[in-house]
VONUBA-316745 format. One record per residue (C-alpha): residue number from 1; residue in three letters; x, y, z. Coordinates in steps of 0.25 Angstrom, whole numbers, plus 5000, padded with zeros to 4 digits. Example, Ala and Ser with C-alpha at 12.3 -4.5 7.8 and 13.67 -1.06 7.14 Angstrom:
<rs>
R:num:residu:x:y:z
R:1:ALA:5049:4982:5031 $
R:2:SER:5055:4996:5029 $
</rs>
This chain:
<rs>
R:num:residu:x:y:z
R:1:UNK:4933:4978:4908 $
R:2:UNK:4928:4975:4894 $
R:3:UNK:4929:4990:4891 $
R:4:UNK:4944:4991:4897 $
R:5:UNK:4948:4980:4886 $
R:6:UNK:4940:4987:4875 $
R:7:UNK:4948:5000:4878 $
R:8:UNK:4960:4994:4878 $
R:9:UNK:4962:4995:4894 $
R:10:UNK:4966:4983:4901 $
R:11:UNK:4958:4981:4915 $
R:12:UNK:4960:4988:4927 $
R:13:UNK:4960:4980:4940 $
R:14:UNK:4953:4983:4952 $
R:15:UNK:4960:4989:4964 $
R:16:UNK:4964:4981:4975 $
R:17:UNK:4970:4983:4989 $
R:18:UNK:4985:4977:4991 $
R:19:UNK:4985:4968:5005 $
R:20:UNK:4995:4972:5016 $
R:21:UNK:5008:4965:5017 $
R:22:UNK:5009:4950:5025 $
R:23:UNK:5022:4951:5029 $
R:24:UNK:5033:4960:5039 $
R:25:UNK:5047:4962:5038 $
R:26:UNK:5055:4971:5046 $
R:27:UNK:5071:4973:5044 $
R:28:UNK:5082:4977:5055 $
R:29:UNK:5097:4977:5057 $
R:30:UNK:5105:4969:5065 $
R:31:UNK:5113:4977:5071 $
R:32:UNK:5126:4973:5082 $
R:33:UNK:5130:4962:5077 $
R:34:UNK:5143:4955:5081 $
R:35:UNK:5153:4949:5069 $
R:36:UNK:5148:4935:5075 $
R:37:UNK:5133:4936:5073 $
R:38:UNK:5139:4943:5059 $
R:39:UNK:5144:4928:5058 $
R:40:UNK:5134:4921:5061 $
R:41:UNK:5125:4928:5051 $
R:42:UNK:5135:4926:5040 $
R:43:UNK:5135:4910:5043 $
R:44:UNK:5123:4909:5044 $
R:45:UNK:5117:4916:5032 $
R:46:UNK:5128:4909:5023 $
R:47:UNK:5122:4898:5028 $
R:48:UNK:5109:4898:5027 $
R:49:UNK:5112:4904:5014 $
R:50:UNK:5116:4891:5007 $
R:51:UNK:5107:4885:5013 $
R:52:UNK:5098:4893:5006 $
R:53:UNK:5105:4892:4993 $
R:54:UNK:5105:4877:4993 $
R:55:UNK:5089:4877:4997 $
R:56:UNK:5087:4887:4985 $
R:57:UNK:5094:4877:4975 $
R:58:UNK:5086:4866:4980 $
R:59:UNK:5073:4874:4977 $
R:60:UNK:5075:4878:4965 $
R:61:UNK:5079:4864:4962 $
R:62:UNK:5064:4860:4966 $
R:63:UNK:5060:4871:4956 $
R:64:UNK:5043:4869:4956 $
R:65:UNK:5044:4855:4959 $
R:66:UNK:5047:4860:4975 $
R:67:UNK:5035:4855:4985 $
R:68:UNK:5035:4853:5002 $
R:69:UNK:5044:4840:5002 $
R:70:UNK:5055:4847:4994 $
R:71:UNK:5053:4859:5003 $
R:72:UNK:5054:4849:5015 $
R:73:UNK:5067:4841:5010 $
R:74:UNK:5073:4855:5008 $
R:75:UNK:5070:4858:5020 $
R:76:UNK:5077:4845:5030 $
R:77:UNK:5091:4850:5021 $
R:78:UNK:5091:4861:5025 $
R:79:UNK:5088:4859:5041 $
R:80:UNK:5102:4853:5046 $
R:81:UNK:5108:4864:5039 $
R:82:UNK:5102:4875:5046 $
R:83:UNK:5090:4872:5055 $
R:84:UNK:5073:4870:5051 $
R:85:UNK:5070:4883:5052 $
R:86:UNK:5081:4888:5043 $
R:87:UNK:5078:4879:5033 $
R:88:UNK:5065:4883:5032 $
R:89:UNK:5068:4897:5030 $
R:90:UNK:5078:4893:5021 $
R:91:UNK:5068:4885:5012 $
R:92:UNK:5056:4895:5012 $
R:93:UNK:5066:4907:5009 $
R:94:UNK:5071:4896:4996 $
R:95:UNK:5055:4895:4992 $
R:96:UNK:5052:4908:4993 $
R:97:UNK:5065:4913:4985 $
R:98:UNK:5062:4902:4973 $
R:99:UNK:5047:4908:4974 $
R:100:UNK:5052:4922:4971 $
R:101:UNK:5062:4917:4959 $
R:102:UNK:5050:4909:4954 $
R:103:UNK:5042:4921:4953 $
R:104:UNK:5051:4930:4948 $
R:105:UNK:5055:4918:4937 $
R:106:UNK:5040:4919:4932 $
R:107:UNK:5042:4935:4933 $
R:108:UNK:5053:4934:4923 $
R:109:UNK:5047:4924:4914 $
R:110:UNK:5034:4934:4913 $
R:111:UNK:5044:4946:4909 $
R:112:UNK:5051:4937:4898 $
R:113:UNK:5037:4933:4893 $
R:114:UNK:5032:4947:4891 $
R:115:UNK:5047:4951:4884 $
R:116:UNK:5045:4940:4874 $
R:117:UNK:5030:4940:4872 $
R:118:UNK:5033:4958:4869 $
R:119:UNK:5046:4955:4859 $
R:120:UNK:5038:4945:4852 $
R:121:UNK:5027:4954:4850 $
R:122:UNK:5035:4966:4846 $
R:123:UNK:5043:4956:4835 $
R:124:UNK:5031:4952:4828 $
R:125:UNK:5028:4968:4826 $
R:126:UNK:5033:4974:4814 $
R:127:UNK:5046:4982:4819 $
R:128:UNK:5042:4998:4820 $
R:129:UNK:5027:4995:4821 $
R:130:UNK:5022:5004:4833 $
R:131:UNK:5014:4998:4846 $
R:132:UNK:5007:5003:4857 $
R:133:UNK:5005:5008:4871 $
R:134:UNK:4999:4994:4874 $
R:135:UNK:5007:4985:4864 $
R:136:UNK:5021:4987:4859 $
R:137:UNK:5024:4988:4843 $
R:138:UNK:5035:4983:4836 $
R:139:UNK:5050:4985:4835 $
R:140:UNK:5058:4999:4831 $
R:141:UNK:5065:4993:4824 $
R:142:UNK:5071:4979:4818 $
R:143:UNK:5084:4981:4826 $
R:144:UNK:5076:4981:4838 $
R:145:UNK:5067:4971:4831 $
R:146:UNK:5079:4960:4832 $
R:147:UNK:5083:4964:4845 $
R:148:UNK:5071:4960:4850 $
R:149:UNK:5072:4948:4841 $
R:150:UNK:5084:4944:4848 $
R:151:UNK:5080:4948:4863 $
R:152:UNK:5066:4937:4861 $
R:153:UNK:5072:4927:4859 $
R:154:UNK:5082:4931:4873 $
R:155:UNK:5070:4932:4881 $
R:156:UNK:5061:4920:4874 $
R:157:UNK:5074:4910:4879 $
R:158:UNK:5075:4916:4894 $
R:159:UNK:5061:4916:4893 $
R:160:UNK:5062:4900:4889 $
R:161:UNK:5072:4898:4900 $
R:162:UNK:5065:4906:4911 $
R:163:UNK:5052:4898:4906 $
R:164:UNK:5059:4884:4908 $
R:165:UNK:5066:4888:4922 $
R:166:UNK:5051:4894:4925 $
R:167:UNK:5043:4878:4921 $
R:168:UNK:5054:4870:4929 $
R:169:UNK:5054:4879:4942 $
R:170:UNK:5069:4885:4940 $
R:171:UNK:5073:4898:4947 $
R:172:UNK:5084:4906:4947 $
R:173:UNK:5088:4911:4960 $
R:174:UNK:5100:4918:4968 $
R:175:UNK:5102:4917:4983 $
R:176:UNK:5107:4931:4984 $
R:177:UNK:5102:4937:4973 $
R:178:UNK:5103:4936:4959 $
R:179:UNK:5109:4952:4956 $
R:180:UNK:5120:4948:4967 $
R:181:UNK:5124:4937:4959 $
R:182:UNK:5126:4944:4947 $
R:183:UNK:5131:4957:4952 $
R:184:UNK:5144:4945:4955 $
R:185:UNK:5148:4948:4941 $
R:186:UNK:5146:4963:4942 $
R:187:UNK:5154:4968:4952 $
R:188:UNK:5158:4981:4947 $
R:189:UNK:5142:4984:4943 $
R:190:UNK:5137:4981:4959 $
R:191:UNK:5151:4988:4963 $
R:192:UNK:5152:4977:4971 $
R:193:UNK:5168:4968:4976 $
R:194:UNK:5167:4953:4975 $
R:195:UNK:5166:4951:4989 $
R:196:UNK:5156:4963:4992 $
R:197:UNK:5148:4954:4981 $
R:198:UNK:5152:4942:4987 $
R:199:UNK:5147:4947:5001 $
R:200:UNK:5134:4951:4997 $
R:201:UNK:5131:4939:4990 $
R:202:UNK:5133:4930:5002 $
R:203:UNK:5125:4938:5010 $
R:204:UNK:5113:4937:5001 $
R:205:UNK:5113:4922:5001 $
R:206:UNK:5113:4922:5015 $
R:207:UNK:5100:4916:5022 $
R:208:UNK:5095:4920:5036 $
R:209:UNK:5081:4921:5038 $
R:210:UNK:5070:4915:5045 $
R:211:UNK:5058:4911:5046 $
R:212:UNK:5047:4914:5057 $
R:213:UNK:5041:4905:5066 $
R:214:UNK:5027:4908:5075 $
R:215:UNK:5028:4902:5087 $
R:216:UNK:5043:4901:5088 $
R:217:UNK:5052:4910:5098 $
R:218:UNK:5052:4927:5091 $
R:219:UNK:5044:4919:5079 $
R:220:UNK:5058:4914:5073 $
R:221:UNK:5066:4903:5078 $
R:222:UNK:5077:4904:5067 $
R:223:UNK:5080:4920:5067 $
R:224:UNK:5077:4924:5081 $
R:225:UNK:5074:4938:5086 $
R:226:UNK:5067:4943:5099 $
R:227:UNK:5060:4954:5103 $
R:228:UNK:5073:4960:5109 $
R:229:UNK:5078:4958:5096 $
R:230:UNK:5089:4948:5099 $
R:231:UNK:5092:4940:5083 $
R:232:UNK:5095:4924:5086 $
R:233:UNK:5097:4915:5075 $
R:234:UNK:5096:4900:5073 $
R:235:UNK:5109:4895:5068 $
R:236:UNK:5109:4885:5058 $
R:237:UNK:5115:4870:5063 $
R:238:UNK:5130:4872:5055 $
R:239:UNK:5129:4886:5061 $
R:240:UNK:5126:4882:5077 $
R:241:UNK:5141:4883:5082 $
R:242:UNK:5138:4900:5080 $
R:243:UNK:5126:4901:5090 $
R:244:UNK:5127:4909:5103 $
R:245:UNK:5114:4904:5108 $
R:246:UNK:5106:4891:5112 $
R:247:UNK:5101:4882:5102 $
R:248:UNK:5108:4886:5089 $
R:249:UNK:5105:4902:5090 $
R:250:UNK:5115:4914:5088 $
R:251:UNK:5110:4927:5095 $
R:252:UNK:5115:4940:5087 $
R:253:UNK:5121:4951:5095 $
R:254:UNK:5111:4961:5089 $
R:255:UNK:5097:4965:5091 $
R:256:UNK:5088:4969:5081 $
R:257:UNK:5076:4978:5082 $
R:258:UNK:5066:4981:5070 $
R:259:UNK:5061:4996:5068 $
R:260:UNK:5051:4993:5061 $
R:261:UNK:5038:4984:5065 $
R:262:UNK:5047:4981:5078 $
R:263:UNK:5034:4979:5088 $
R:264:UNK:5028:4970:5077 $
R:265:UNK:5042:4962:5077 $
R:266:UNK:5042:4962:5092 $
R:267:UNK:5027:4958:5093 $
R:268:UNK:5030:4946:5084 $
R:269:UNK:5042:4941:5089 $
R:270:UNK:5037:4939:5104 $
R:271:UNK:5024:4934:5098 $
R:272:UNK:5032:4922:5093 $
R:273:UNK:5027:4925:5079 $
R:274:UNK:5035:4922:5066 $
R:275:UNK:5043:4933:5061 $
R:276:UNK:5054:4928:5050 $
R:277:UNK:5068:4935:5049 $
R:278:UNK:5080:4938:5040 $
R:279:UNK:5093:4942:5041 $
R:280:UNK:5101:4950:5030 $
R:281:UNK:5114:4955:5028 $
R:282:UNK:5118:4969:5021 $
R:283:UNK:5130:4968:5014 $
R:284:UNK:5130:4981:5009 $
R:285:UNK:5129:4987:5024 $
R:286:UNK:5134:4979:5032 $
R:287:UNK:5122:4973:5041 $
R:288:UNK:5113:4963:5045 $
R:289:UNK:5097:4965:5045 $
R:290:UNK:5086:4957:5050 $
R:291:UNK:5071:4956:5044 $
R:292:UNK:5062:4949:5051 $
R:293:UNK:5047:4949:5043 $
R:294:UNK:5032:4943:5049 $
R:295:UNK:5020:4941:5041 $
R:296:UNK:5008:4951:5046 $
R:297:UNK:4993:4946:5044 $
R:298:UNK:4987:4951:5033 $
R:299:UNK:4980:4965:5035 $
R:300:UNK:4965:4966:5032 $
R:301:UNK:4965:4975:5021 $
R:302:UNK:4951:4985:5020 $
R:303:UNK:4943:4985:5008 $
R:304:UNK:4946:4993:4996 $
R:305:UNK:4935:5003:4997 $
R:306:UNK:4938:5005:5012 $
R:307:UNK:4953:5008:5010 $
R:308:UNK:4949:5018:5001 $
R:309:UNK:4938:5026:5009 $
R:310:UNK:4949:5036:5010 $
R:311:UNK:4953:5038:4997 $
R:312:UNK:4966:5034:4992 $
R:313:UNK:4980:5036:4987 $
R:314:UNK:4983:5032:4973 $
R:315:UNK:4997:5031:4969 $
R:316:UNK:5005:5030:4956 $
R:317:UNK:5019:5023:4957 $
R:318:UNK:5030:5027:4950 $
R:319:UNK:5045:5025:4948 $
R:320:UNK:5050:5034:4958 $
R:321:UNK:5037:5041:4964 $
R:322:UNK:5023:5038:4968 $
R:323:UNK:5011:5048:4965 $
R:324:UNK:5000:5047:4974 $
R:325:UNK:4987:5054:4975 $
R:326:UNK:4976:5053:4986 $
R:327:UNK:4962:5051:4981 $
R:328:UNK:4949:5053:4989 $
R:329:UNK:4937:5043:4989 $
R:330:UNK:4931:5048:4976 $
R:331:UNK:4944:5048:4968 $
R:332:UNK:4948:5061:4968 $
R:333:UNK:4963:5066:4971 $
R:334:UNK:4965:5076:4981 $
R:335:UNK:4975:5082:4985 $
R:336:UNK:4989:5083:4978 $
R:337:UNK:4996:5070:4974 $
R:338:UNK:5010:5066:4980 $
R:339:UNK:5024:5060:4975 $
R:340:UNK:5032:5051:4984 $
R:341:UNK:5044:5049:4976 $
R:342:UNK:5055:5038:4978 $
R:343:UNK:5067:5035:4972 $
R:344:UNK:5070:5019:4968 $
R:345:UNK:5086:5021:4963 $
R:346:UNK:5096:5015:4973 $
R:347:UNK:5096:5003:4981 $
R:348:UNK:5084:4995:4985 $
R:349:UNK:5084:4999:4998 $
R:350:UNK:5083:5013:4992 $
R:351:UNK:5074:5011:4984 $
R:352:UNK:5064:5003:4994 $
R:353:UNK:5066:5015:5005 $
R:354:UNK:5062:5026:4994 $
R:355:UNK:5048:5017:4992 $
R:356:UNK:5045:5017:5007 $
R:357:UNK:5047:5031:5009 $
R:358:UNK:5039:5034:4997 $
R:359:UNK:5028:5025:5000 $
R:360:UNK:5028:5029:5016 $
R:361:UNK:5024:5044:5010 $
R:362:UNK:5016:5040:5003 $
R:363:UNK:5009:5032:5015 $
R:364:UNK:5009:5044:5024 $
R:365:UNK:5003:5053:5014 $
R:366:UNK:4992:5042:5014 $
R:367:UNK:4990:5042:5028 $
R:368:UNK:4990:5056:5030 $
R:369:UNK:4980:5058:5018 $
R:370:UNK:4970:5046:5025 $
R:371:UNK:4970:5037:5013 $
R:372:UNK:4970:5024:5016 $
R:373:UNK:4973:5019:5002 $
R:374:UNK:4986:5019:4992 $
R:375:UNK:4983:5015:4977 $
R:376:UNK:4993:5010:4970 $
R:377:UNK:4996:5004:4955 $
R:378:UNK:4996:4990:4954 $
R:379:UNK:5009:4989:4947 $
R:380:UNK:5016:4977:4941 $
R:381:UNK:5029:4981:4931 $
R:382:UNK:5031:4966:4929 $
R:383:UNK:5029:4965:4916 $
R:384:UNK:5032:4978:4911 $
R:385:UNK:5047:4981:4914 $
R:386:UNK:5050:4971:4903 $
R:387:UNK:5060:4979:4892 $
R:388:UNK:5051:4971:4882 $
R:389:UNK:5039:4980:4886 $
R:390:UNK:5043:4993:4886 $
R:391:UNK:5054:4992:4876 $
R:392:UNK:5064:5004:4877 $
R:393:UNK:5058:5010:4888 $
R:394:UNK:5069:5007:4897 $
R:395:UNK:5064:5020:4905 $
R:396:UNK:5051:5014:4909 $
R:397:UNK:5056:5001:4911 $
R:398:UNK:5064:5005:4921 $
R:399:UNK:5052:5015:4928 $
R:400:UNK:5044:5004:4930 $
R:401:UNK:5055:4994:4933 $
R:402:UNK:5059:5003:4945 $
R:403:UNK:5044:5006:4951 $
R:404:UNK:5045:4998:4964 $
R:405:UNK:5032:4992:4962 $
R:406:UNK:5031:4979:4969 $
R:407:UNK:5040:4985:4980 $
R:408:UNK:5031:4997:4981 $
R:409:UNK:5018:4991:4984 $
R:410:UNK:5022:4981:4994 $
R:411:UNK:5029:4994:5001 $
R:412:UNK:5017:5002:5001 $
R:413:UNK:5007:4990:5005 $
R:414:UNK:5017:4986:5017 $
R:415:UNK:5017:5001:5021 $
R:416:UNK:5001:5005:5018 $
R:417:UNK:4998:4993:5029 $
R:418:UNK:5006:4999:5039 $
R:419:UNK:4997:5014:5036 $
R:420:UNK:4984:5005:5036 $
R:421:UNK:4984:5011:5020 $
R:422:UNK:4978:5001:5009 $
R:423:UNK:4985:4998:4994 $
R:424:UNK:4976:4999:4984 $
R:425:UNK:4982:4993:4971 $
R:426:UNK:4976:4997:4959 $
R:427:UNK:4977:4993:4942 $
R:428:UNK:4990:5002:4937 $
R:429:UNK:4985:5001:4922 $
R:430:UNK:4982:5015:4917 $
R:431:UNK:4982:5024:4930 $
R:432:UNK:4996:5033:4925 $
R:433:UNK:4987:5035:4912 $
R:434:UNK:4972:5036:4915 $
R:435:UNK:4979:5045:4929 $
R:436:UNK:4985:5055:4920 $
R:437:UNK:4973:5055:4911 $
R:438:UNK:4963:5059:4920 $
R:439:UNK:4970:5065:4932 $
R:440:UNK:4983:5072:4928 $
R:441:UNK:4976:5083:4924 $
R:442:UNK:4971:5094:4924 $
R:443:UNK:4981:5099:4934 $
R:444:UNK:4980:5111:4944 $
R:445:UNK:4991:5123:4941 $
R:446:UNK:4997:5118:4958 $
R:447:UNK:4999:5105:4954 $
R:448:UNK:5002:5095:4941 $
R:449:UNK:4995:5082:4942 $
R:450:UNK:5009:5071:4939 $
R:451:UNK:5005:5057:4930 $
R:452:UNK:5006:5048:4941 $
R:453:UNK:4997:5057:4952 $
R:454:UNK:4988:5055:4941 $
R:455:UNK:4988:5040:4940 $
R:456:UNK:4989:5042:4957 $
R:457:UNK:4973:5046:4955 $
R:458:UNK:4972:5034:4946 $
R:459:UNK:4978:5023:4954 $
R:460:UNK:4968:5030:4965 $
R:461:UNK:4955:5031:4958 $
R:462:UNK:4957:5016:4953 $
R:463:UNK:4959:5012:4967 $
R:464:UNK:4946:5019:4971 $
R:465:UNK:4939:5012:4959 $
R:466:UNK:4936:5025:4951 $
R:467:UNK:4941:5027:4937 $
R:468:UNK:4953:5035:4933 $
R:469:UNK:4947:5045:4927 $
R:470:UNK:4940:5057:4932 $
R:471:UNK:4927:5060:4932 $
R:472:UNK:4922:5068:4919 $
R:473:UNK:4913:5080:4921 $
R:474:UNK:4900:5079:4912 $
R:475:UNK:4896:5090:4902 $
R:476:UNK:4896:5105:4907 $
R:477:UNK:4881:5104:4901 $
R:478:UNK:4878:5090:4908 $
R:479:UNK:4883:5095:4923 $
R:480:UNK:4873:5098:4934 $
R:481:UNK:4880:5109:4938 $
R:482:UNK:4877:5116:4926 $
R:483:UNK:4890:5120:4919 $
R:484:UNK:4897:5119:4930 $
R:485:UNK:4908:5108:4934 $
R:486:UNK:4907:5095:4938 $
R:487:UNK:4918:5089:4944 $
R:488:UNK:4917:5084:4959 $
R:489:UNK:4914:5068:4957 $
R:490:UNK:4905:5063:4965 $
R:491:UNK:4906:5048:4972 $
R:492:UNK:4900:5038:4967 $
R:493:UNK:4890:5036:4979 $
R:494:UNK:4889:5049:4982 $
R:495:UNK:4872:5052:4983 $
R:496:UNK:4867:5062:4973 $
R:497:UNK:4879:5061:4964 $
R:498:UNK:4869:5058:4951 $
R:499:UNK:4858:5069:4956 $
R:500:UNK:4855:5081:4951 $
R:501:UNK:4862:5094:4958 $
R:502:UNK:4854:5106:4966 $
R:503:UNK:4853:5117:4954 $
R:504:UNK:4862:5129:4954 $
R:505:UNK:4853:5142:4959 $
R:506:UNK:4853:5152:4947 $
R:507:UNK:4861:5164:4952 $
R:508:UNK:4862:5170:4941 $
R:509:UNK:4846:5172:4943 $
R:510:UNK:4848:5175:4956 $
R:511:UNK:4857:5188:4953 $
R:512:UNK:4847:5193:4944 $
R:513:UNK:4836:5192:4954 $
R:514:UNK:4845:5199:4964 $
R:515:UNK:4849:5210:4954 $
R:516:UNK:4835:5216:4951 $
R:517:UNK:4832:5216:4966 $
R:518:UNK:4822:5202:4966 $
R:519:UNK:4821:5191:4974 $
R:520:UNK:4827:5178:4968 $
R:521:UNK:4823:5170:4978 $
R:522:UNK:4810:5166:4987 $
R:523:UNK:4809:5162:5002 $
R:524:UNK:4818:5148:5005 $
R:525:UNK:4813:5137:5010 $
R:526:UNK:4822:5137:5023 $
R:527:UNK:4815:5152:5025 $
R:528:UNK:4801:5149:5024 $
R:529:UNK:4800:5136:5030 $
R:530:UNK:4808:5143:5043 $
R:531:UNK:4797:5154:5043 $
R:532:UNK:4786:5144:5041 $
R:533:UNK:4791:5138:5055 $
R:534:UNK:4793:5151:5062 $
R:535:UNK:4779:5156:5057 $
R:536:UNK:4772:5143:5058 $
R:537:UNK:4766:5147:5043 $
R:538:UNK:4768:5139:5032 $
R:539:UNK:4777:5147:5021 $
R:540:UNK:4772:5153:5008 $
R:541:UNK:4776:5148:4996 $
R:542:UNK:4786:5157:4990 $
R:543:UNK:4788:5157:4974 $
R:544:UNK:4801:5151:4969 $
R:545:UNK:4810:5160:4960 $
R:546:UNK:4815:5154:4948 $
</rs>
């Protein structure tokens, strides 16, 4: 590690395997329903939704001074409104929604850090002086100099204001979503009419979802749903003049049924066991989903040198494809590499189906292969899709603002488990360089080895603990095998890896022998000692030729 610094290479950490997902969630269509249930979802999401939106103002009123009793006090407000169970769900949803603005408010104030502390730098440089790969230089000029100027002291104030807001607990947040709110003042841009707008605004502050209960009837009392699939809902106490059931309920005229991990659903449900659910309207088509999500017990993952017994795939992600190569035990690649491309342009739901797909070939070529393990970069582009960073490269700022990352790994962890296939995650720092340094070439005249199946072997090999670069052959003169090559590696525990190798027999001595009608060679041992048993003699001694 000492060396690493000395050369000017920061530390590479050691491979670790990613756990398997805690939690479920599985999403259908409810489909049949009559303009009166349609109704009676409306009313109650609207209302639920202020809710919501009152509970929200009052937590971020607390700001960090928030602890159980105010939690509590909260909590009775919002029970002859709507009923304990509702107000439950609607308090943990407000905590967890003020958790995730928190988080992304100490997000924000890093990336303002870093812009501030990179202008700051650059100022102090005289303008036109050069940098390099590792630290930037000065300005190209003093017209970009006073721009810069101008743009410090922008950030260093939001930074101030997003630092004061950060010390007293204040978040920023919008029940329905912030980009909906704006997109208000920009009709045109979102091709969207005021009441389109309007219509998807209200349905994004909408609230109806609930919470799972073990030991209670189908695991939820509030959201309902058997194993026939039959949806009833608790209505809440303003609301109770629309039930169509005992105690308070309303019965949809639908059923539902989940495709995907239906037994699972089924074995839970008349097990009694929690499962929590949410309902959702599309505006943009038309209908009406349910999610209903379980939390599964943590799987026992294997050790690391056991899930890679079989070798393992090492994959490169990039902006619109992954590279992948398999490796054997001993680091080697075989085979031929593989691309499994997707496109991320379009909608969201576009873009999540084109990872899926990618990452479900790339499972299958797994499976099929009989690797057990998929290596993956440990990637975090946090901090470096700042403009600050990479100054006019608005190209590569974009490339690495569009890798679906985070959305990636959590895809291919929840879809390895189901395969029984462990994630290895490994240090990203230097892979595409030291990959395409020691394994893009030489290349065959049938095939062209790509940069990034190059970092594939490099993400591999760090994952098996070996070092990128391949082994180097020792001088011709040095080699046991004469002047022969010398490029099989051998493993590390293999026996007799160090010992000396059986000397070649001299044919060309041989073909002398033969040519001026000699014998090169005297009786073999095999020969003699067989004739030995048959006579019962013991054999003569037979001079050696050399």
């Amino acid at each position: 590690m000492a060396h690493a610094k000395e050369q000017g290479v920061r530390p590479i950490a050691a491979p670790y395997l990613i756990p398997g997902p805690t939690g479920v969630a599985v999403r259908t269509r409810l489909k049949h329903l009559t303009p009166g249930d349609e109704q009676v979802l409306r009313r109650v999401g609207a209302h639920l939704g202020s809710l919501a939106a009152r509970d929200l103002k009052a937590r971020c009123g607390d700001g960090v001074n928030h602890d159980g009793r105010t939690w509590a006090a909260r909590k009775r407000a919002l029970t002859p409104v709507s009923s304990a169970r509702w107000a439950g769900s609607i308090t943990r949803a407000t905590h967890e929604q003020w958790a995730l603005a928190r988080r992304g408010q100490v997000a924000h104030l890093r990336s303002l850090e870093a812009g501030v502390r990179t202008i700051t730098y650059r100022l102090s440089l005289p303008v036109g002086s050069k940098g390099t790969k590792r630290v930037p230089g000065g300005y190209r000029s003093a017209k970009e100099w006073h721009a810069k100027s101008r743009r410090l002291r922008v950030l260093q104030d939001r930074l101030a204001a997003v630092r004061a807001d950060c010390e007293a607990g204040r978040v920023r947040v919008v029940r329905g979503g912030k980009r909906l709110a704006r997109s208000r003042h920009h009709l045109n841009a979102a091709q969207l009419s005021e009441a389109q707008w309007r219509q998807r605004w209200e349905a994004g502050r909408w609230f109806l979802q609930a919470d799972g209960e073990s030991g209670k009837r189908f695991g939820n009392e509030t959201i309902r749903i058997g194993p026939d699939g039959q949806v009833s809902i608790k209505l809440p106490a303003p609301l109770v003049e629309y039930a169509n059931a005992a105690y308070g309920r309303y019965v949809l005229s639908g059923r539902v049924a989940f495709s995907h991990r239906g037994q699972e659903w089924a074995d839970r449900v008349q097990a009694d066991r929690a499962v929590a659910y949410r309902i959702h309207y599309d505006v943009g088509r038309g209908r009406w989903y349910l999610t209903a999500s379980w939390q599964i017990p943590a799987t026992q993952t294997a050790p690391l040198g056991a899930a890679l017994a079989q070798g393992v795939i090492g994959v490169d992600t990039n902006a619109d494809h992954l590279a992948a190569w398999q490796l054997d035990v001993h680091g080697n690649p075989t085979g031929s590499p593989r691309r499994f491309d997707y496109d991320l342009s379009g909608s969201a739901t576009h873009r999540d189906a084109q990872v899926r797909h990618a990452l479900t070939r790339l499972l299958h070529w797994a499976r099929e292969s009989g690797v057990k393990a998929i290596a993956i970069e440990d990637l975090d582009f946090s901090d470096s899709t700042t403009r600050e960073k990479h100054g006019r490269k608005k190209r590569f700022r974009r490339v690495i603002s569009g890798m679906p990352t985070a959305k990636l790994r959590a895809r291919l962890v929840s879809m390895a488990q189901a395969t029984g296939t462990a994630i290895v995650a490994v240090d990203a720092a230097y892979t595409s360089r030291w990959g395409a340094q020691h394994w893009q070439k030489p290349t065959t005249s049938k095939r062209k080895t790509s940069r990034h199946a190059a970092a594939a072997v490099a993400i591999g090999r760090r994952a098996q603990g070996y070092p990128i670069r391949r082994r180097t052959a020792p001088p011709r003169t040095h080699r046991s095998d004469g002047c022969g090559p010398r490029t099989v590696q051998a493993d590390r525990g293999a026996p007799g890896r160090e010992g000396t190798r059986h000397p070649a027999p001299e044919r060309a001595h041989d073909a002398r022998a033969r040519a001026e009608g000699k014998r090169t060679r005297g009786t073999s041992a095999s020969n003699t000692v067989r004739d030995a048993r048959s006579t019962g003699r013991a054999p003569e001694a037979t001079p050696a030729h050399y």
